[in-house]
C-alpha positions as a printed NumPy array, in Angstrom:
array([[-17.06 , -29.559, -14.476],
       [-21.019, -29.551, -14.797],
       [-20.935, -27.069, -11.789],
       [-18.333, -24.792, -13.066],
       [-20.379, -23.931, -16.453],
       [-23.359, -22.673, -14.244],
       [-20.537, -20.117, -14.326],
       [-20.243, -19.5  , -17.597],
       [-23.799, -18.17 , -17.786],
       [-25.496, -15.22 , -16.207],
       [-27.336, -15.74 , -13.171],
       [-30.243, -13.357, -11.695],
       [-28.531, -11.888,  -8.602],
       [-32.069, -11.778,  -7.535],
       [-32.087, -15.459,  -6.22 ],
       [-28.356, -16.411,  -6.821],
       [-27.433, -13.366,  -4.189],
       [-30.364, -11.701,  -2.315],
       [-34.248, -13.614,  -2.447],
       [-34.797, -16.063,   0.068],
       [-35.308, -19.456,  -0.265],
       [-39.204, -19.65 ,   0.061],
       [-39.267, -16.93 ,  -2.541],
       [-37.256, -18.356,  -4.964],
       [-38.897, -21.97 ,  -4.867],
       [-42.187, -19.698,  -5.123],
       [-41.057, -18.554,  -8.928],
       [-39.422, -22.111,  -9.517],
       [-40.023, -24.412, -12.109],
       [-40.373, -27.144, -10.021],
       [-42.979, -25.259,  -8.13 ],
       [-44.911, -24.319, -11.686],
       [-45.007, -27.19 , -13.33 ],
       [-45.846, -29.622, -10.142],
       [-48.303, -27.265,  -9.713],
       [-49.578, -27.995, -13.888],
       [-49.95 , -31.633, -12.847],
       [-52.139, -30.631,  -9.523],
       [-54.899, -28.561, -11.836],
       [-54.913, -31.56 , -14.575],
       [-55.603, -34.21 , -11.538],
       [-58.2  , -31.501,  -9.889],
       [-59.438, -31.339, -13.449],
       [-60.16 , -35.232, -13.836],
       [-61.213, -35.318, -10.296],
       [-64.093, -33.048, -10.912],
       [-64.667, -34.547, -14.725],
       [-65.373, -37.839, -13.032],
       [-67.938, -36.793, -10.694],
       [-69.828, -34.924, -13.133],
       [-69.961, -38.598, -15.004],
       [-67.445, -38.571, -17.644],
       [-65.55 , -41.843, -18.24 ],
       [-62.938, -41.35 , -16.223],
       [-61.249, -44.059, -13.589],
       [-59.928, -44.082, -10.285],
       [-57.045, -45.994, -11.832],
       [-56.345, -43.051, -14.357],
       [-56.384, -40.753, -11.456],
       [-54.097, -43.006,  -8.831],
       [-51.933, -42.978, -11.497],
       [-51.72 , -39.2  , -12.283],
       [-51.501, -38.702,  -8.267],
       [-48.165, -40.913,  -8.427],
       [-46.618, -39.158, -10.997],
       [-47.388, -35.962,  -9.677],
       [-44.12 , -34.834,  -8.278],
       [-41.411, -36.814, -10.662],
       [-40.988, -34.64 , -13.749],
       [-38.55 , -35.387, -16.446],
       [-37.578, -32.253, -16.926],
       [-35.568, -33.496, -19.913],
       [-38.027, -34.946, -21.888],
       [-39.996, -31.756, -20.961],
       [-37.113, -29.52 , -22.655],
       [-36.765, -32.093, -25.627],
       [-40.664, -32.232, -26.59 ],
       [-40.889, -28.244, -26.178],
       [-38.068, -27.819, -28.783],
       [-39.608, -30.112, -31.084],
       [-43.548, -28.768, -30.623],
       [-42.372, -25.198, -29.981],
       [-45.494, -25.225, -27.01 ],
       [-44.277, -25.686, -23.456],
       [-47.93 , -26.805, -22.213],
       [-48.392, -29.855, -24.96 ],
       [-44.779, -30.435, -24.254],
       [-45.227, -31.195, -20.486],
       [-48.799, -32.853, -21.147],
       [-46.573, -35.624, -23.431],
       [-44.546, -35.781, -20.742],
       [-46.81 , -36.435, -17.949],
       [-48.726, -38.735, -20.443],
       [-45.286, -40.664, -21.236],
       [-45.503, -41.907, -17.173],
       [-48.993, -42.408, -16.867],
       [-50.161, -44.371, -20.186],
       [-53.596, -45.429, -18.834],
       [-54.633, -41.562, -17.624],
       [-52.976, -39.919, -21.467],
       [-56.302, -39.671, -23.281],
       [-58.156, -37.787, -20.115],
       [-55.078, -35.54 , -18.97 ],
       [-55.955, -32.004, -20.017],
       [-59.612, -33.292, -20.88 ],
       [-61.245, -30.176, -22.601],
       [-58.873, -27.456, -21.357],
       [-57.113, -24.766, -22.686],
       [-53.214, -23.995, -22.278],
       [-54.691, -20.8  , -19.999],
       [-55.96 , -23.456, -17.74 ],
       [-52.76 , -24.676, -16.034],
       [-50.683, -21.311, -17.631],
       [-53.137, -18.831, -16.256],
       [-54.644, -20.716, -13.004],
       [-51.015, -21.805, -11.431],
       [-49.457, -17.495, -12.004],
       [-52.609, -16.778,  -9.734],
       [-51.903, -19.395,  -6.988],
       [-48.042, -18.595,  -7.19 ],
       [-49.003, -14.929,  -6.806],
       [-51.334, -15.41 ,  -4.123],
       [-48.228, -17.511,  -2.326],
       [-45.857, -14.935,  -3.249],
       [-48.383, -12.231,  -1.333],
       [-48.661, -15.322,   1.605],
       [-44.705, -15.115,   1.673],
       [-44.688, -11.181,   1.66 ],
       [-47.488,  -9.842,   4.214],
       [-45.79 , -11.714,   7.262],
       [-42.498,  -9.932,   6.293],
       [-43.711,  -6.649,   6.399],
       [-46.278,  -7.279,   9.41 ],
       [-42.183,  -8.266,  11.189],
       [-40.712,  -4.656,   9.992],
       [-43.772,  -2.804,  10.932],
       [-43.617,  -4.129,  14.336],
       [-40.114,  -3.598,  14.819],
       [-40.421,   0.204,  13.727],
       [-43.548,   0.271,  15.852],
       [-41.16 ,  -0.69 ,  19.043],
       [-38.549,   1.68 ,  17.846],
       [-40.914,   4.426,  17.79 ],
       [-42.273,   3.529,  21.225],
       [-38.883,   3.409,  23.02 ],
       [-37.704,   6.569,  21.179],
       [-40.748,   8.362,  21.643],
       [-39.529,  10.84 ,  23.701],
       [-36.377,  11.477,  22.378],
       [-36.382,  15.198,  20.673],
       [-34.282,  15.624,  17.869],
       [-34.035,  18.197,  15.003],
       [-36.6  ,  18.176,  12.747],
       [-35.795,  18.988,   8.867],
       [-37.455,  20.343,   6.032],
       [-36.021,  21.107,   2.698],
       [-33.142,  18.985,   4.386],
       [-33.029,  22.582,   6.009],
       [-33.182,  22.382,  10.333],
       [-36.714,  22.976,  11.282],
       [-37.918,  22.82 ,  14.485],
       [-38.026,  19.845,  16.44 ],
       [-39.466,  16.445,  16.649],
       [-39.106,  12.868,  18.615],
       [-36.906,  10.461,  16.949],
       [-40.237,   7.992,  17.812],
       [-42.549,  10.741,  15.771],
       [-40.581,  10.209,  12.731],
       [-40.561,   6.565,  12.772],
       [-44.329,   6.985,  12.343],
       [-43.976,   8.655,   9.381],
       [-41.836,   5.703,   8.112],
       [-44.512,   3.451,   9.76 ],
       [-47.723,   5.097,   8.157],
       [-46.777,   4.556,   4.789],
       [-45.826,   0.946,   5.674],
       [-49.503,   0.358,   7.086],
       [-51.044,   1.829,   3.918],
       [-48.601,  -1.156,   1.976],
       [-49.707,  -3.835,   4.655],
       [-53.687,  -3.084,   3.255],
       [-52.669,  -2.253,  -0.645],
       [-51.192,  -5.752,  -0.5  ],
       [-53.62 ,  -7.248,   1.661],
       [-56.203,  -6.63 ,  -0.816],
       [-54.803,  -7.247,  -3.864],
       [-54.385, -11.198,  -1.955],
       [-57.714, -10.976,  -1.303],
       [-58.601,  -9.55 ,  -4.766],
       [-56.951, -11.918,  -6.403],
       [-59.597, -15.272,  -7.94 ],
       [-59.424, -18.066,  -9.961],
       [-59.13 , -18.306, -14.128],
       [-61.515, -21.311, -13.56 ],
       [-62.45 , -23.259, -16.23 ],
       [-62.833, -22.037, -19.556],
       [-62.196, -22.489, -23.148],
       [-60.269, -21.147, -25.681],
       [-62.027, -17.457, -25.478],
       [-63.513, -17.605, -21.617],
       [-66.822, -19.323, -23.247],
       [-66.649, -22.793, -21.573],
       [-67.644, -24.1  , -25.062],
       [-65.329, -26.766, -25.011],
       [-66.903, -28.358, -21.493],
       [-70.187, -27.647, -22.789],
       [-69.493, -29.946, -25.329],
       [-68.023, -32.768, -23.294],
       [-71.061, -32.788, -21.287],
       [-73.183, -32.358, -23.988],
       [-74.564, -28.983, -23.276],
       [-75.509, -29.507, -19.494],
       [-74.5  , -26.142, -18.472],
       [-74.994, -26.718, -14.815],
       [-72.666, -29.317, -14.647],
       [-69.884, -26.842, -16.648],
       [-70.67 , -24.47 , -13.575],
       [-70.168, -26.975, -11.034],
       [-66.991, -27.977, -12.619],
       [-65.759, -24.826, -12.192],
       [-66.904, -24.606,  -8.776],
       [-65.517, -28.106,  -7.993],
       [-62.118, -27.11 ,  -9.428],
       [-61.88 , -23.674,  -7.743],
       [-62.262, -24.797,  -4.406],
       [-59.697, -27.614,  -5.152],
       [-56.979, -24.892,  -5.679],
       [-58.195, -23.326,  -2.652],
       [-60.157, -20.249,  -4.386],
       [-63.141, -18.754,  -3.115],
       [-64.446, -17.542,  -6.115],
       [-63.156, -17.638, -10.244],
       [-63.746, -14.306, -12.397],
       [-66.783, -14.552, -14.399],
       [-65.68 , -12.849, -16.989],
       [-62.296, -13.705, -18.867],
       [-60.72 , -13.548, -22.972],
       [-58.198, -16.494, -23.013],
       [-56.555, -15.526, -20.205],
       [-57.741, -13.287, -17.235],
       [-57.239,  -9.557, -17.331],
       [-53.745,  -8.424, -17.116],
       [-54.943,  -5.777, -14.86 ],
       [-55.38 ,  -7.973, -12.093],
       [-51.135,  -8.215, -12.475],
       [-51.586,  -4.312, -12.566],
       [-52.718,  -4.351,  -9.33 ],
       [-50.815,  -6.926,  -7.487],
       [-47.553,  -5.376,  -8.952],
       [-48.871,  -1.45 ,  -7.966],
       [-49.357,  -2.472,  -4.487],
       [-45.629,  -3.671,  -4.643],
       [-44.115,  -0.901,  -6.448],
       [-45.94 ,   1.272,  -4.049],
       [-43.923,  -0.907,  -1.382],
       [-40.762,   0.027,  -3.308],
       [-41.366,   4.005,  -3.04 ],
       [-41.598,   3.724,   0.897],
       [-38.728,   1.527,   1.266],
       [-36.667,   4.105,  -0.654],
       [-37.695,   7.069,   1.165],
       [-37.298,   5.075,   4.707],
       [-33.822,   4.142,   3.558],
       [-33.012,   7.151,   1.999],
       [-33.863,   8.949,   5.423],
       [-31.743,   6.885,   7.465],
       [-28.794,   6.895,   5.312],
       [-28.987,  10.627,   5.92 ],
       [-29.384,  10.735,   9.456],
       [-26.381,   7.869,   9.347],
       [-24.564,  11.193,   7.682],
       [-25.344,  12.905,  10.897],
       [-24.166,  10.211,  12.813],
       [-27.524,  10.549,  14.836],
       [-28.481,   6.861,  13.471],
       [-27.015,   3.713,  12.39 ],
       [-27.7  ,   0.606,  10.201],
       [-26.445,  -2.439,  12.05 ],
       [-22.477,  -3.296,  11.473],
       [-20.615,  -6.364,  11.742],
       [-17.918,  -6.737,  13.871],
       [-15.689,  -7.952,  10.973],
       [-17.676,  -5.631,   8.07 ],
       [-15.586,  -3.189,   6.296],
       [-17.007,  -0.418,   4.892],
       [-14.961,   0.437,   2.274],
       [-11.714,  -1.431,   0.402],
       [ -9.732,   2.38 ,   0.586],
       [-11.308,   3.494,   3.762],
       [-11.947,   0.89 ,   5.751],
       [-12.716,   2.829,   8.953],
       [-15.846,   3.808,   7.02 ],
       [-19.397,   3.391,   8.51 ],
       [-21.083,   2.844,   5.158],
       [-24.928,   2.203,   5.428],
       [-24.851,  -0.466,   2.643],
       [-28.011,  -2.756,   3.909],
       [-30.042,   0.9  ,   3.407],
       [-28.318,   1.641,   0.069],
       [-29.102,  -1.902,  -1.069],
       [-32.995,  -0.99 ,  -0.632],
       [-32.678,   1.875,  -1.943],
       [-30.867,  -0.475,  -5.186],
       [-33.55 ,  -2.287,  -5.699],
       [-36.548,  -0.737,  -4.503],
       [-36.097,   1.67 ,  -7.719],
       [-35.902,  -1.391,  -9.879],
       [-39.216,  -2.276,  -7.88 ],
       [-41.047,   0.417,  -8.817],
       [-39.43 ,   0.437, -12.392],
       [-41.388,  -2.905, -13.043],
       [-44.708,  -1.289, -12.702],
       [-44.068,  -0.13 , -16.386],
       [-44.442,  -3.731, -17.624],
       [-47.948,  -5.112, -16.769],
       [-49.654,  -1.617, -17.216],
       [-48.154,  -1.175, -20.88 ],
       [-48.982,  -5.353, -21.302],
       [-52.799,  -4.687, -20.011],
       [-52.783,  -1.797, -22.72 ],
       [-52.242,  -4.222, -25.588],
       [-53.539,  -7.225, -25.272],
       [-55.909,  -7.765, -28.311],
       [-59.285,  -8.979, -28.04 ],
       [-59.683, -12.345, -26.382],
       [-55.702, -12.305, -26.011],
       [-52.39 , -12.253, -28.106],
       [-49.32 , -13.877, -26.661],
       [-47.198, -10.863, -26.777],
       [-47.899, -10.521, -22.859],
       [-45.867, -14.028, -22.282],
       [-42.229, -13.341, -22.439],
       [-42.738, -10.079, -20.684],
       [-44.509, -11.625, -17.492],
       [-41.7  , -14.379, -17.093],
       [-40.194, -11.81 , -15.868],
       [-41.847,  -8.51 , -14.619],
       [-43.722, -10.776, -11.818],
       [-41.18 , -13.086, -10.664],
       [-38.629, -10.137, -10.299],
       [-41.143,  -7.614,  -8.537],
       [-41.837, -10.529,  -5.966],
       [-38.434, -11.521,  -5.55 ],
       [-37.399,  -7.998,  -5.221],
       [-40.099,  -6.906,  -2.858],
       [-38.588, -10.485,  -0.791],
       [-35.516,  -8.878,  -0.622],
       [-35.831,  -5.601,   0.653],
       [-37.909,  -6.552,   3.448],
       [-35.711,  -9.083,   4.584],
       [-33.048,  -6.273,   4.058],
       [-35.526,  -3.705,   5.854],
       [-36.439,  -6.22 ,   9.015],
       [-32.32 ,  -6.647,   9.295],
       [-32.049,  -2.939,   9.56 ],
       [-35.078,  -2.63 ,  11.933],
       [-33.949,  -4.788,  14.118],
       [-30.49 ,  -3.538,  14.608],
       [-30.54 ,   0.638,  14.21 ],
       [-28.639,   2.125,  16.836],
       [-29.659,   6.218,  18.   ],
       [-27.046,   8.206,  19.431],
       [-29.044,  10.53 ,  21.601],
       [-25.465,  12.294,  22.771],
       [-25.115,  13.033,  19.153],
       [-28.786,  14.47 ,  18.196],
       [-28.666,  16.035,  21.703],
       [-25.445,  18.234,  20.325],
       [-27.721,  18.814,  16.641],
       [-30.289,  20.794,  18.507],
       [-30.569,  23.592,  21.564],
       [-34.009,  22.632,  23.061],
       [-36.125,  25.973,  23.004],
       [-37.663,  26.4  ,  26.341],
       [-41.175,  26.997,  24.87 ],
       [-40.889,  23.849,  22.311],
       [-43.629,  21.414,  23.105],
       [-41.372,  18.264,  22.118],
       [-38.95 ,  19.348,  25.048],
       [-41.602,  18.743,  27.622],
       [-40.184,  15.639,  29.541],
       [-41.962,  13.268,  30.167],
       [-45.766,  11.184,  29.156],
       [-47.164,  14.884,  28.447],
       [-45.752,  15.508,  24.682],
       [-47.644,  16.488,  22.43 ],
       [-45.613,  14.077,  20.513],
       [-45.544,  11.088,  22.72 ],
       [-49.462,  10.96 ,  22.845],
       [-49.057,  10.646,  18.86 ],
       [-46.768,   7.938,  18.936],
       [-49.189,   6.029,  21.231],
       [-51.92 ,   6.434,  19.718],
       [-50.877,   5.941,  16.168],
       [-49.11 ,   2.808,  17.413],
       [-52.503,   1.703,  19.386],
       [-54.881,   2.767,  16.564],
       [-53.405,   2.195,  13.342],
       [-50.383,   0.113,  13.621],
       [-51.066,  -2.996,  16.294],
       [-54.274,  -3.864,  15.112],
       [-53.373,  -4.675,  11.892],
       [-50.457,  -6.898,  13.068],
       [-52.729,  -9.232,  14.853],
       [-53.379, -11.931,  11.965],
       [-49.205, -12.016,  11.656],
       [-48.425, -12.494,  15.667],
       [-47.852, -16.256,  15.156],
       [-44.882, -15.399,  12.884],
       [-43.331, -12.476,  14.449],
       [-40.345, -14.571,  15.883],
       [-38.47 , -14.41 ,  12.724],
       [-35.201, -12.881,  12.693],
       [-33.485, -12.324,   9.516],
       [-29.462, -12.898,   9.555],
       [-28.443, -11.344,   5.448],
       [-26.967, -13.996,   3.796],
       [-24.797, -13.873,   0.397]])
């Protein structure tokens, strides 16, 4: 019966239908708060070095009580405080008795809040860049084998004159390459909250070590590298600025606008019967018709790739109020613009590699669209196009290189899942 209420309540179709499984344990709770109790035991790890009274013992028994959360007791204390961060430091202090009085030592709730939403994003951008390094390299081999391949070229939606089916993969691909380094650098963009107090001023360390303010640096230092940070900002409020969520979730909505239009393209030339999603043997494309062809994996990107780009609304109007040092009135909103751009930015590349890896040309088709022109460059046969030489070179130039950090992981096939 327990099973059968989950139910009776609404579920994101985000991760209950679509976001794979990486991706959802990403945004998890299990993930977030295990990942609370690493910062507090980096925290003491570092406070201990830099002399303050803290024991192994306190720390061995933080480590063993890292993973075994009672999420409960966690539920019952937050109800009760009305603070989720005091309510999961009582219950991490309930199962480790001796390390209570140090867990937390000196921080602020933007220590774990703040810190763990920058390592989940940076995974989330971990989990995302060898996803789209797979679809660019699929539509960079579906540009090379169609490279030659003249078909009608459109403007307006109006016949134009004519292109290679390869050439206008690029098109989808050059947009995807200027996503691959939008997203690449907002990863690499992306640093550490460190460790500060209450208004970024490290006042309440300065205190516990009595005003040594070289030890307060190296704690930070200490701590940063623990959560596998180069660098922290310098300069924070309470929290760091919300336009570093700006610009993680701009290089994703930016995603979302070339997913649409490379979906929205090939759901016309689907139209045209010139090209075709993949298609189950078994799939039926419509409950009335079911003879029906209907490009549904393209449609779906084209879904939720507008809700993608949608989302970019929420941090920039957040970054344009926060008050001051901070007000809390960004909170609610970010439980749910970033786990929902990263989930949805999941899906439609998953979605997008399926495609990729399965569209089907039907050159008997596009070769009935068009009456090659004698004169028309494209309709040169062979290596001598003034088309094929772009293809080649776009793909040698701009596209290969930057898949080289991702070649380990290009194996990957994605089978859609529901």
């Amino acid at each position: 019966m327990e099973g059968a209420d989950e139910y009776m309540k609404y579920r994101s179709p985000l991760v209950s239908r679509y976001a794979s499984k990486e991706m959802a344990y990403n945004f998890s709770d299990r993930k977030k708060f295990t990942t609370w109790r690493k910062l507090w035991i980096y925290l003491a790890k570092a406070e201990k070095v830099l002399g303050l009274p803290i024991t192994d013992a306190q720390i061995l028994e933080m480590e063993s009580h890292e993973m075994d959360i009672d999420f409960a007791m966690a539920a019952e204390e937050e109800r009760k405080l009305r603070h989720d961060v005091m309510a999961h430091v009582h219950t991490f202090a309930h199962c480790c008795p001796t390390a209570a009085p140090i867990i937390h030592l000196g921080a602020t709730s933007c220590y774990v809040g703040d810190n763990t939403d920058l390592i989940i994003l940076r995974d989330g951008f971990d989990i995302l860049l060898p996803k789209l390094a797979r679809v660019i390299d699929r539509l960079a081999n579906f540009a090379e084998k169609y490279a030659d391949l003249p078909t009608l070229g459109f403007t307006h939606y109006q016949p134009a004159q004519l292109t290679t089916v390869g050439k206008r993969a690029c098109l989808w691909l050059q947009d995807l390459a200027m996503d691959m380094r939008n997203m690449q650098r907002a990863h690499d963009d992306l640093r550490f909250r460190g460790v500060k107090g209450t208004t970024g001023t490290q006042a309440s360390f300065l205190q516990l070590f009595q005003g040594d303010h070289d030890k307060v640096e190296d704690l930070e230092r200490m701590v940063t590298e623990m959560a596998g940070f180069k660098k922290a900002y310098l300069v924070t409020g309470q929290t760091y600025s919300r336009k570093v969520d700006v610009d993680c979730l701009s290089s994703l909505a930016s995603l979302g606008a070339t997913v649409h239009k490379i979906c929205t393209d090939i759901r016309l030339l689907a139209n045209l019967k010139e090209l075709e999603e993949p298609f189950e043997k078994e799939q039926i494309g419509s409950s009335a018709m079911p003879y029906k062809r209907n490009p549904m994996r393209a449609e779906r990107c084209c879904s939720l790739a507008r809700h993608l780009v949608a989302l970019l609304a929420d941090p920039l109007q957040t970054a344009s109020v926060q008050w001051l040092e901070r007000t809390l009135d960004d909170s609610a909103n970010r439980r749910i613009s970033l786990p929902e751009s990263f989930l949805t930015a999941d899906i439609i590349l998953s979605t997008l590699q399926n495609i990729s890896e399965g569209l089907v040309v039907y050159p008997k088709v596009i070769e009935r669209h068009i009456r090659l022109p004698r004169e028309d460059p494209c309709s040169v046969p062979g290596g001598g196009s003034p088309a094929v030489l772009t293809v080649t070179r776009f793909l040698s130039e701009e596209v290969r290189p930057l898949l080289e950090p991702y070649r380990a992981k290009m194996d990957v096939k994605i089978e859609l899942e529901l």
